[in-house]
KEMAR-606025 format. One record per residue (C-alpha): residue in three letters; x, y, z. Coordinates in steps of 0.1 Angstrom, whole numbers, padded with zeros to 4 digits, always signed. Layout:
REM KEMAR-606025
ALAXYZ
...
REM end
This chain:
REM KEMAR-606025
UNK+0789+0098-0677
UNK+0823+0100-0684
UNK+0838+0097-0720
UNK+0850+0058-0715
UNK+0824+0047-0699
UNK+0803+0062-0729
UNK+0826+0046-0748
UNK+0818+0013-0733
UNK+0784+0008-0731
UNK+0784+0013-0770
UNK+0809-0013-0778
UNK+0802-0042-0795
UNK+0795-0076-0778
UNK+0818-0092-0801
UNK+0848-0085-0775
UNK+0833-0105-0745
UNK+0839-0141-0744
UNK+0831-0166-0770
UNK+0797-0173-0769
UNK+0787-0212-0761
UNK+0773-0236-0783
UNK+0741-0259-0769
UNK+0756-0292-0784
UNK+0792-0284-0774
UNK+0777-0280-0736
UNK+0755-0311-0736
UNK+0789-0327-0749
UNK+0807-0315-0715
UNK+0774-0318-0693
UNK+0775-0357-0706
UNK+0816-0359-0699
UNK+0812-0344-0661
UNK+0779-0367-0655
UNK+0798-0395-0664
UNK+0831-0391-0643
UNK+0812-0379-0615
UNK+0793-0414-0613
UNK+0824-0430-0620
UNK+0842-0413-0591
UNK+0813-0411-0568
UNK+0829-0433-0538
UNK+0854-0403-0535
UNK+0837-0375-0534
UNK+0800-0384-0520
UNK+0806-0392-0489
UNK+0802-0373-0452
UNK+0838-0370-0443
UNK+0826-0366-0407
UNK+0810-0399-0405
UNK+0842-0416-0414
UNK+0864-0435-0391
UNK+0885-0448-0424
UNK+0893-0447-0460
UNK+0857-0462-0469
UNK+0870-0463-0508
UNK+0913-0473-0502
UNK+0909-0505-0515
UNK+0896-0491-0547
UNK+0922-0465-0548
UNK+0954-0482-0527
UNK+0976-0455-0546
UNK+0953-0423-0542
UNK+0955-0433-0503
UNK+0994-0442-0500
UNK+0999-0403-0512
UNK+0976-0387-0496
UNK+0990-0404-0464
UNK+1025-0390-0469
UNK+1016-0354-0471
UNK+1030-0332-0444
UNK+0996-0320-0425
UNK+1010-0286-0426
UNK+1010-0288-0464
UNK+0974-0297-0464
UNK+0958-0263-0461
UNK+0977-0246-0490
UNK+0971-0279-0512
UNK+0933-0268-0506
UNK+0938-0234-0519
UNK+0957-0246-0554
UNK+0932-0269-0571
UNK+0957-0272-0600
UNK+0986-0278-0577
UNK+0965-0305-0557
UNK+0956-0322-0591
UNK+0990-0322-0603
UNK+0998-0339-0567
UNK+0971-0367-0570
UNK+0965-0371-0601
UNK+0991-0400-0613
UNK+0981-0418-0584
UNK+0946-0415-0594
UNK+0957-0425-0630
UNK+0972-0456-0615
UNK+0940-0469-0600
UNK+0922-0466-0625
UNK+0944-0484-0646
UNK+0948-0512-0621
UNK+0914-0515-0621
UNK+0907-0518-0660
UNK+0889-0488-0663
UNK+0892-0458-0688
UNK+0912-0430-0673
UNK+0891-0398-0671
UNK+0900-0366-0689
UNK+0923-0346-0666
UNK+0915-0314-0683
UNK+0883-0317-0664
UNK+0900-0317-0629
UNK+0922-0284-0637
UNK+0890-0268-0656
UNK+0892-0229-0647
UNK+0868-0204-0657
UNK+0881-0183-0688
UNK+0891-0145-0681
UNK+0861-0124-0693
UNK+0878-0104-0722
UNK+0864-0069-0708
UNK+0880-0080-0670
UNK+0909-0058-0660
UNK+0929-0090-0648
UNK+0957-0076-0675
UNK+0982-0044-0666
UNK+0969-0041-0709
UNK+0933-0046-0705
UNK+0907-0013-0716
UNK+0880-0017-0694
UNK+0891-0010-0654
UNK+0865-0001-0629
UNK+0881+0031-0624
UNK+0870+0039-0659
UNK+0832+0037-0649
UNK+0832+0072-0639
UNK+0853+0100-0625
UNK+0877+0093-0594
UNK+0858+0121-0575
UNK+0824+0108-0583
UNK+0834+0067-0580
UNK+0845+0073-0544
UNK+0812+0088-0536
UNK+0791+0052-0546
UNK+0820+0034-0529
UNK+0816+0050-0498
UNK+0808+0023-0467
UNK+0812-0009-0492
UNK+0842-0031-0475
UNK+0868-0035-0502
UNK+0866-0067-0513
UNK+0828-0066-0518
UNK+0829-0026-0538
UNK+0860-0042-0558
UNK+0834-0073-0569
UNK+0807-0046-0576
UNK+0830-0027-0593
UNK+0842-0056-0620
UNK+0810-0067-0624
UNK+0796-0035-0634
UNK+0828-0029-0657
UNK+0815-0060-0676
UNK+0781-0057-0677
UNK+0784-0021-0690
UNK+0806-0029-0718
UNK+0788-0057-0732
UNK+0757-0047-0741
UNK+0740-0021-0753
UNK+0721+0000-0728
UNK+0690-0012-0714
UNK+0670+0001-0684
UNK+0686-0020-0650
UNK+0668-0047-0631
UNK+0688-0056-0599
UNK+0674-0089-0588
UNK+0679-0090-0545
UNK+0689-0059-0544
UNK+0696-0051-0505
UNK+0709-0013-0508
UNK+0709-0013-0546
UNK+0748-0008-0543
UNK+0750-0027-0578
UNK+0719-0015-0597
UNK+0728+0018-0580
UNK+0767+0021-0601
UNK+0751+0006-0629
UNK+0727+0033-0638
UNK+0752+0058-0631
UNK+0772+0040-0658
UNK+0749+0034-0679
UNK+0723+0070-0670
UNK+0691+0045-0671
UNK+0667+0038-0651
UNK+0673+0011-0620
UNK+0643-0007-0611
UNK+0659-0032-0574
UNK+0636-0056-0557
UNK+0644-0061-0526
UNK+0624-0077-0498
UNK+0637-0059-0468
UNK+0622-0024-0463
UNK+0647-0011-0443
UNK+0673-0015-0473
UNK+0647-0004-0497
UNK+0646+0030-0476
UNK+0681+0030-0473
UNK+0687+0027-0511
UNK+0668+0051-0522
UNK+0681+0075-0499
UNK+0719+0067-0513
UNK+0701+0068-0547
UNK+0685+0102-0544
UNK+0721+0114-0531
UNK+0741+0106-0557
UNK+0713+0115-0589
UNK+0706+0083-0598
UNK+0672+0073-0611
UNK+0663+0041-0588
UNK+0630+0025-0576
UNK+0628-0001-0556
UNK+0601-0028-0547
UNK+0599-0041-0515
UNK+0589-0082-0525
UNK+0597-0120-0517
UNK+0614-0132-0544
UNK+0595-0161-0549
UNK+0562-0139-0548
UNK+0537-0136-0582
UNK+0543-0098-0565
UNK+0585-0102-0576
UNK+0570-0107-0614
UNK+0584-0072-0623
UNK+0613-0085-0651
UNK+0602-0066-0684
UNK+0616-0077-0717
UNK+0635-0043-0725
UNK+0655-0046-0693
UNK+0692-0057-0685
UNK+0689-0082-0650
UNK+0717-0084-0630
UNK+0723-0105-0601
UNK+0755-0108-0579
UNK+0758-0139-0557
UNK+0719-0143-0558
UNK+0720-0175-0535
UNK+0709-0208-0544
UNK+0672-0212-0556
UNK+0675-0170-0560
UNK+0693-0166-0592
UNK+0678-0200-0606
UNK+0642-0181-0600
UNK+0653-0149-0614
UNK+0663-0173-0647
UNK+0629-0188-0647
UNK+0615-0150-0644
UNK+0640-0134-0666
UNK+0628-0162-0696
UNK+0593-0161-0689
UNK+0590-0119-0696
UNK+0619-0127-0728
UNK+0642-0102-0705
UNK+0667-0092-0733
UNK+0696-0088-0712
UNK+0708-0115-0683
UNK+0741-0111-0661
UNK+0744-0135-0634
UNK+0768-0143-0607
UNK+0757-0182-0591
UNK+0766-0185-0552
UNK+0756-0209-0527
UNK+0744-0239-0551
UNK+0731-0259-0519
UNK+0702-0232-0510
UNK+0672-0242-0523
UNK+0639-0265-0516
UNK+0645-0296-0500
UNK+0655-0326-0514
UNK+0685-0337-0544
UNK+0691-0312-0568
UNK+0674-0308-0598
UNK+0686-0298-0634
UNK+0669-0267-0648
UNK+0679-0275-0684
UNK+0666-0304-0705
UNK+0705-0311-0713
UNK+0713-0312-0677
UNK+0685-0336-0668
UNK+0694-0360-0700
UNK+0727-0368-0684
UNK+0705-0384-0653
UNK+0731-0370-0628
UNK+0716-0369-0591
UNK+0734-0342-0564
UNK+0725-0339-0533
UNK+0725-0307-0511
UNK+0757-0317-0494
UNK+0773-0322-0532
UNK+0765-0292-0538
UNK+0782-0275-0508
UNK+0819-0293-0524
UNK+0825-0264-0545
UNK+0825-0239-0519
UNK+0849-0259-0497
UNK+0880-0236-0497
UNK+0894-0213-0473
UNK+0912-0189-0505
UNK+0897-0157-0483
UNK+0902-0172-0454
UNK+0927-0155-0427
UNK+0954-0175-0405
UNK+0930-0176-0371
UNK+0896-0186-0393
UNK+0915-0215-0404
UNK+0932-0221-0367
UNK+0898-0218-0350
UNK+0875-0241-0378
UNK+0909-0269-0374
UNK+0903-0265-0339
UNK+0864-0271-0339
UNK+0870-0301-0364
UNK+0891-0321-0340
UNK+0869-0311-0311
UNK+0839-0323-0327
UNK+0854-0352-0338
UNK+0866-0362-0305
UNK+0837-0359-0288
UNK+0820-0380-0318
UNK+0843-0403-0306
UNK+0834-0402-0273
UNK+0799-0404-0278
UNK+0801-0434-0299
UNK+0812-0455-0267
UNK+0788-0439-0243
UNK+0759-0446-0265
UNK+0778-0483-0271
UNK+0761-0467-0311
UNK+0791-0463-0337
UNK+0774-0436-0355
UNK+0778-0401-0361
UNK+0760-0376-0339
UNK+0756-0341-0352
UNK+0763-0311-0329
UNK+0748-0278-0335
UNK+0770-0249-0344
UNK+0789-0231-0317
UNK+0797-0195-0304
UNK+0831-0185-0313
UNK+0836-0180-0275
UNK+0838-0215-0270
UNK+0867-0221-0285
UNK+0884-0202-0263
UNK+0874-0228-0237
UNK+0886-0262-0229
UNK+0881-0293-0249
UNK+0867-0304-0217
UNK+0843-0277-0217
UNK+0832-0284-0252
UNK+0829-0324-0238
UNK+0804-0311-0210
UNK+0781-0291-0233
UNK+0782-0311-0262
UNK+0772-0342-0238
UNK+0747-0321-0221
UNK+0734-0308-0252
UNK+0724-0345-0261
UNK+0714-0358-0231
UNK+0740-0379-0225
UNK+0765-0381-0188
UNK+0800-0381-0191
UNK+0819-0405-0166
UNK+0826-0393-0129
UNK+0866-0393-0136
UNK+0864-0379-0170
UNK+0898-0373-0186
UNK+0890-0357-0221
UNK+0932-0360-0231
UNK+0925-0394-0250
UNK+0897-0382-0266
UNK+0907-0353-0283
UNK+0937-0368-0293
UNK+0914-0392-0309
UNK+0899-0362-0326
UNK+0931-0350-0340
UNK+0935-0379-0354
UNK+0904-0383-0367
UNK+0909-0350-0384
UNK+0943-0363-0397
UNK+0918-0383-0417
UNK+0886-0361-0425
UNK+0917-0336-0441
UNK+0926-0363-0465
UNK+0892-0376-0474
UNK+0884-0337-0476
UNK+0911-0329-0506
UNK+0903-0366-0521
UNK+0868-0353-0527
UNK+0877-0318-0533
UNK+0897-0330-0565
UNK+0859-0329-0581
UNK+0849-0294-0573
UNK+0859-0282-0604
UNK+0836-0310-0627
UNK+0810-0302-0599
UNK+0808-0263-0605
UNK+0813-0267-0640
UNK+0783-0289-0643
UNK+0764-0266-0622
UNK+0775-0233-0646
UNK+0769-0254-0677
UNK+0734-0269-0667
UNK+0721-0227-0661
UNK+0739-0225-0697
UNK+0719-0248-0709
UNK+0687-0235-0696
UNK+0694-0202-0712
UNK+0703-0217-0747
UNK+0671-0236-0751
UNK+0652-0211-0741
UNK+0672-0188-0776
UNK+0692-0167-0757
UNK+0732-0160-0768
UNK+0748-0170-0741
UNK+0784-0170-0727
UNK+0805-0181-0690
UNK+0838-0166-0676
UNK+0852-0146-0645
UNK+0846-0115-0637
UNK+0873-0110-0614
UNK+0903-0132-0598
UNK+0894-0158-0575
UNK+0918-0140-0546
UNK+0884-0114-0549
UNK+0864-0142-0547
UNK+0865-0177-0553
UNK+0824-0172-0566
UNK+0839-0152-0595
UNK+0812-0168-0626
UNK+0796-0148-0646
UNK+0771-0158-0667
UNK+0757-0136-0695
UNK+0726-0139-0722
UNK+0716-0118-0746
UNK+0686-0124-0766
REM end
């Protein structure tokens, strides 16, 4: 280990970021809860099902402006939530007003998550990931990570390193063990990684046994009594643990008094069927409900997204969409009729070829002289208006992420853990940049 790193894994906790109070976080769960219900109209809706505004004569002035933006502005008002608040927000205000009701707190809109005080966001900042270990010896446990994903690694393990003292490493979903793998070279503990995909469990320990560090893994489901490995002298770690994933490795992590937690959340909408539940008692007072397709709002950005992703999913939308409107007169039905996802090779077709397997798909028989021009120019419109509904709604995926972070808070405060939220890295690494941490 090299001197900083030494150096690191010593240092107090008191330089990572302020740790959170339970009755300041039911405060803000109660605030989100409360705007969210009071904004429901706008951002609980399927935007593909939509042949309107269905809430513009509730919010006349949030529609006239979202109606005069320039479509090619659209996109890059998606990336910029503060820029896209900024843009709707006094319309919003207006509404409101003209309606009688109590404006909300915009603070909640442009919420970001705080730098991490150990990140090394700052030219000034002491802890880089090129500190972990020597250049000669970092390269090595890079080796066949893509960029983005060893730069996430990296950060993460920057963090968790500094801000607590050593502990042996549990890597929760663990696929190669890339994470656990840099930890315990960091921290010289042992790595226990569950995984349940043998071939990566092989895999891992062969990149373990290569690079001298001390790592076991266990081939288990996650949600198996055999996953029930968590010990209470351990530090968990879990990066973009999906959905129902990191909340079980929570539940776990409690239930064996694990004294050190660091969790990245991803992909809130994968879990059990059915609206999503609270894990903490302070989420479940507020009495919000959010469905799986709520939960999905906060991922809605294209910020890593290249020129053609973006070209190609425009294209699908207003292809889809015309066909919906298609098959809304030959069905004489004017609902919305889901298509299954496509091969990227279609796309490269016609929109008359899409018409003809999409119709096919469903049973249904396109007319002899079939001309698919006014349809997809129905579907371009249509899109005109799915974009507009989209950043309407997407003005509440910061109270709905922030609710979502706050609630696992929660959880991890009642059960008398010290527990604290920021990012670990910029959003341009990845927009899924929370970090939650708990120390017992």
């Amino acid at each position: 280990m090299s001197p900083s790193s030494s150096q690191q894994t010593s240092q107090s906790t008191s330089d990572t970021s302020p740790a959170l109070e339970l009755a300041d976080v039911l405060h803000r769960l109660e605030s989100l809860a409360s705007t969210l219900e009071q904004g429901r109209s706008l951002w609980d809706l399927r935007t593909f099902e939509c042949v309107d505004l269905p809430w513009e004569s509730d919010f006349p002035a949030l529609a006239h402006v979202l109606w005069a933006i320039d479509d090619d502005h659209i996109e890059p008002l998606d990336r910029d939530q503060r820029t896209l608040c900024a843009l709707l927000w006094p319309a919003l205000e207006a509404d409101l007003a003209r309606r009688g009701e109590l404006v909300w707190s915009k603070s909640l809109f442009d919420w970001t998550l705080p730098a991490n005080p150990l990140d090394s966001l700052g030219d000034n900042a002491r802890y880089h990931p090129e500190t972990l270990l020597p250049a000669q010896t970092l390269s090595r446990f890079a080796a066949g990570i893509k960029g983005r994903k060893w730069e996430q690694i990296s950060r993460f393990v920057a963090i968790a390193a500094a801000s607590s003292p050593a502990l042996p490493v549990f890597e929760w979903c663990a696929g190669k063990g890339h994470l656990g793998r840099l930890m315990g070279a960091v921290t010289q503990m042992p790595v226990l990684s569950l995984e349940w995909q043998q071939p990566l469990c092989d895999a891992g320990s062969i990149e373990a046994d290569k690079r001298g560090v001390k790592q076991r893994f266990v081939c288990a489901d996650a949600f198996s009594d055999s996953a029930d490995v968590l010990e209470a002298e351990q530090h968990a770690l879990a990066l973009h643990a999906c959905g129902e994933l990191h909340l079980t490795l929570m539940r776990k992590a409690v239930a064996a008094g694990t004294e050190a937690i660091s969790i990245s959340p991803c992909c809130y909408h994968l879990f059990a069927s059915g609206d999503y539940s609270c894990i903490s008692a302070a989420g479940r007072k507020t009495g919000l409900c959010l469905s799986r397709q709520a939960l999905q709002l906060p991922l809605n950005h294209s910020l890593v997204a290249g020129e053609k992703a973006n070209a190609d999913r425009l294209k699908e939308v207003s292809w889809r969409l015309g066909f919906d409107s298609l098959q809304r007169t030959l069905r004489n039905q004017d609902e919305y009729l889901p298509l299954p996802s496509i091969r990227q090779s279609q796309l490269s077709g016609s929109f008359a070829d899409f018409c003809n397997w999409a119709a096919d798909y469903r049973g249904l028989t396109l007319p002899a002289e079939f001309n698919a021009e006014p349809w997809l120019a129905l579907g371009l419109k249509r899109q005109q208006l799915t974009r507009r509904l989209d950043l309407a709604a997407h003005l509440f995926r910061p109270l709905i992420e922030q609710f979502l972070l706050l609630d696992r808070a929660a959880f991890l405060l009642e059960a008398g853990y010290r527990v604290s939220l920021s990012a670990f890295c910029a959003p341009q690494v990845t927009p899924r940049n929370a970090l939650i941490e708990a120390r017992r």
